[in-house]
C-alpha atoms as a printed R data frame, in Angstrom:
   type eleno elety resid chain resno       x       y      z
1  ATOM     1    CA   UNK     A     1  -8.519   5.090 24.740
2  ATOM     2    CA   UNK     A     2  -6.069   5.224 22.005
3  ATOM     3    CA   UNK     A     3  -5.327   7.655 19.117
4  ATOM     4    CA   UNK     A     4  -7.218   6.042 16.513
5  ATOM     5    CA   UNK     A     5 -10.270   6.062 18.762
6  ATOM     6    CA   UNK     A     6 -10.112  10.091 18.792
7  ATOM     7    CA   UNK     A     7  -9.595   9.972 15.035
8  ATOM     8    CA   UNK     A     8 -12.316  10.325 12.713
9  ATOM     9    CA   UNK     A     9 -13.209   7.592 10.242
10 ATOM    10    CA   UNK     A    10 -13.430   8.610  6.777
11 ATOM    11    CA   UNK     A    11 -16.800   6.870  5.281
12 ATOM    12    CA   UNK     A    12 -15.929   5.073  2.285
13 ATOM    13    CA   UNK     A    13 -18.108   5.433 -0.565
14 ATOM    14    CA   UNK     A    14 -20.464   4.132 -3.638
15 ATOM    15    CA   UNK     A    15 -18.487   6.005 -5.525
16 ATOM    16    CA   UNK     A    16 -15.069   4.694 -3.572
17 ATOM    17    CA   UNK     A    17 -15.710   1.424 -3.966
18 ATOM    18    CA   UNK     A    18 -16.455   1.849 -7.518
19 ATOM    19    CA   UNK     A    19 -12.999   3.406 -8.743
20 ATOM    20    CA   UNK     A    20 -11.261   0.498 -6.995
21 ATOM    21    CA   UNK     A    21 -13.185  -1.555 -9.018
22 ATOM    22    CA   UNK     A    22 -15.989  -3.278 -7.298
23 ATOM    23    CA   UNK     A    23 -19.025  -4.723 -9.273
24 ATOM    24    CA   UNK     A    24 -22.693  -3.306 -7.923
25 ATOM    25    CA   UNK     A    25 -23.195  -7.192 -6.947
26 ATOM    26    CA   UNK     A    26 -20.002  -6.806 -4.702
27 ATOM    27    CA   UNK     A    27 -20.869  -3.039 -3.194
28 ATOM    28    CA   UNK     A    28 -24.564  -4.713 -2.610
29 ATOM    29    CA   UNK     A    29 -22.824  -7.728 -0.739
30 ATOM    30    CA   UNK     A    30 -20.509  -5.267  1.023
31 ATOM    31    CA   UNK     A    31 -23.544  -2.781  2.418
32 ATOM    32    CA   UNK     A    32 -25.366  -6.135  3.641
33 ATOM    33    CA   UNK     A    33 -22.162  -7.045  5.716
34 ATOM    34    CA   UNK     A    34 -22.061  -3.766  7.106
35 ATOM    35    CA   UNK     A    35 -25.591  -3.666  7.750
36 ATOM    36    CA   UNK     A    36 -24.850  -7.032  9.702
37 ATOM    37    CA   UNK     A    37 -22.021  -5.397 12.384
38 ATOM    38    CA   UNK     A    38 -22.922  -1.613 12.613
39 ATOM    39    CA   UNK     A    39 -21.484  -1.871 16.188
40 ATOM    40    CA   UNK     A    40 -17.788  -2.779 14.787
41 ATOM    41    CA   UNK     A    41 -16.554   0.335 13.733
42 ATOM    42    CA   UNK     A    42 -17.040   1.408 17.555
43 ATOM    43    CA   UNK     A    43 -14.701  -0.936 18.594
44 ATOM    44    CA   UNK     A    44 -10.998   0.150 18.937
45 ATOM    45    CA   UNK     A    45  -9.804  -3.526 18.981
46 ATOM    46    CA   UNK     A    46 -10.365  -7.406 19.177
47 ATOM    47    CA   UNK     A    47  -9.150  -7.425 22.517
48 ATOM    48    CA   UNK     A    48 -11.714  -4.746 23.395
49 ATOM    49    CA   UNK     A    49 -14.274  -6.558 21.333
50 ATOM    50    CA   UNK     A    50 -13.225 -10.008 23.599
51 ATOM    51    CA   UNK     A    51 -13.712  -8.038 26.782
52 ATOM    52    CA   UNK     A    52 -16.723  -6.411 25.845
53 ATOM    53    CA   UNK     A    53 -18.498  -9.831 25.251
54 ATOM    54    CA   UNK     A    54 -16.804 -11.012 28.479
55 ATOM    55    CA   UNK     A    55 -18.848  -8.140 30.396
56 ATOM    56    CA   UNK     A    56 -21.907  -9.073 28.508
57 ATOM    57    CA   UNK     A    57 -22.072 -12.539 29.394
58 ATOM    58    CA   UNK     A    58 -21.254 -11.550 33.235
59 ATOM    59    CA   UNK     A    59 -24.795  -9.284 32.657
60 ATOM    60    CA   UNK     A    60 -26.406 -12.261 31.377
61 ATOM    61    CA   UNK     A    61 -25.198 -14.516 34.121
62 ATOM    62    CA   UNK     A    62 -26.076 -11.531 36.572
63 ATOM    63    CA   UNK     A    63 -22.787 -11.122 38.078
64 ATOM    64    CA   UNK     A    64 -23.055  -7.427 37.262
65 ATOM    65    CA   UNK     A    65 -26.002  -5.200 37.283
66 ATOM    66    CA   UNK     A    66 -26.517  -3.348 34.097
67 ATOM    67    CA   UNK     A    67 -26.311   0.813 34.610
């Protein structure tokens, strides 16, 4: 686990998004994406990410059992 793991996130908001100039069509777009990978922000890095689908698709091949 690395340091940026332990580190909190700081949510970015409406409001955020707003001040750096993003249209309500954009922020809508942007909350849609979001909506689309909620498990991202879990994920420390792509390499994790990579492995993480590698152990999935061992699951789904039933090399491993799942816990």
């Amino acid at each position: 686990m690395t340091a940026s793991s332990l580190t909190p996130r700081s949510e970015v908001t409406v409001a955020d998004l707003v001040e750096q100039g993003f249209t309500d069509d954009q922020i809508d777009a942007l909350k849609a994406l979001k909506a689309c990978y909620p498990f991202v922000e879990y994920v420390d890095s792509a390499t994790e990410w990579k492995r993480l689908q590698f152990l999935k698709w061992r699951v789904d091949q039933g090399d491993l059992q799942r816990v």
